[in-house]
C-alpha positions in Angstrom: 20.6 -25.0 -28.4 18.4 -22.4 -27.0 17.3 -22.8 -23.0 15.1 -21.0 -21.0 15.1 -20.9 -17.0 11.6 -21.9 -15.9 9.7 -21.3 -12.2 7.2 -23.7 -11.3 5.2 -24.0 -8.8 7.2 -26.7 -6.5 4.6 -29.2 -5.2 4.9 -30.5 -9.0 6.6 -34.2 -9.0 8.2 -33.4 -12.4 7.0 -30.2 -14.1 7.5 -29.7 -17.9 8.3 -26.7 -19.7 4.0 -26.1 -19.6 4.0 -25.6 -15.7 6.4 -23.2 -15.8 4.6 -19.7 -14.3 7.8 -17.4 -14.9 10.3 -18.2 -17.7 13.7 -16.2 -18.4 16.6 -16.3 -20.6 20.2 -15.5 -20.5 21.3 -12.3 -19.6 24.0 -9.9 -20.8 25.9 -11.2 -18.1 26.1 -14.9 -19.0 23.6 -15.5 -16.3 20.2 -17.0 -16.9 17.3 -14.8 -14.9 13.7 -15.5 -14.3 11.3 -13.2 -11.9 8.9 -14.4 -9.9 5.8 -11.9 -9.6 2.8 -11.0 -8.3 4.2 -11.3 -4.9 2.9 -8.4 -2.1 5.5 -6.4 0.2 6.2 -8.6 3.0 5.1 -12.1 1.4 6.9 -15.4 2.7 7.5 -18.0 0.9 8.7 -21.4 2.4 11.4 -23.7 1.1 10.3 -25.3 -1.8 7.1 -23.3 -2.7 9.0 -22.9 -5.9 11.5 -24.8 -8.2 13.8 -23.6 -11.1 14.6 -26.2 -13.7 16.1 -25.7 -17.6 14.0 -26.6 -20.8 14.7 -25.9 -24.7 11.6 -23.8 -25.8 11.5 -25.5 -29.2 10.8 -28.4 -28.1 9.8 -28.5 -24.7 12.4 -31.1 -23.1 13.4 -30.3 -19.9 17.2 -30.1 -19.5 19.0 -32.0 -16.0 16.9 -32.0 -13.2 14.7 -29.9 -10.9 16.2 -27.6 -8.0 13.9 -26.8 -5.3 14.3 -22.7 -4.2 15.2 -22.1 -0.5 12.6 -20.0 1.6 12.6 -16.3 1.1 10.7 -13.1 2.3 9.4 -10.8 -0.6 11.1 -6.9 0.5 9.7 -5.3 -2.8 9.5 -1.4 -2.6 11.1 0.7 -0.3 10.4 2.2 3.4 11.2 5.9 3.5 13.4 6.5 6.7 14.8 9.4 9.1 11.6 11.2 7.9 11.0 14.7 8.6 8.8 17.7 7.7 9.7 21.6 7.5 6.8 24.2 7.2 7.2 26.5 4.4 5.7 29.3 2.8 4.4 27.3 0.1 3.2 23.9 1.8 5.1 21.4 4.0 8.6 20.4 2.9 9.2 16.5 3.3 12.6 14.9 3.3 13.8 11.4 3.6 17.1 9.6 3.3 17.5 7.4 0.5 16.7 3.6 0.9 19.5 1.4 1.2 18.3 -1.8 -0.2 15.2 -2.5 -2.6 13.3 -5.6 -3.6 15.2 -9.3 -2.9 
């Protein structure tokens, strides 16, 4: 059998495999994945604002039970840091060091 990973929205009592705003499917690493988007830089989401659950696709049972997704912070992108500028002959030379962490 074939499942999917589904993310509803989690004020649903029971959602069914229609609720479902982001579905995923297992990955290369044995791991089932689904991405919640449309989120801005920043956003906060509190505990239980979503929940992940397993259906079958074909014929839209969900599989177990619900699980309701602790509360996160949206870090999407990446904040240049230890900026710095250096005039050239050509125009203004800017560097930064590399990020050490994106999106979470």
């Amino acid at each position: 059998m074939t499942m999917k990973l589904a993310i509803a929205d989690g004020s649903i009592i029971k959602p069914t495999a229609d609720d479902a705003k982001f579905t995923g499917v297992i990955g290369d690493d044995g791991k089932y994945s689904a991405k919640i988007t449309g989120l801005t830089n920043g956003q906060a989401a509190v505990a239980g604002s979503y929940q992940a659950f397993f259906f079958d696709p074909e014929t839209k049972e969900v599989l177990g039970d619900y699980f309701k997704l602790p509360a996160f912070t949206f870090e999407g992108g990446a904040t240049p840091t230890n900026v710095t500028t250096e005039s050239e002959a050509d125009g203004e030379k800017v560097t930064a060091d590399a990020p050490t962490g994106t999106g979470k």
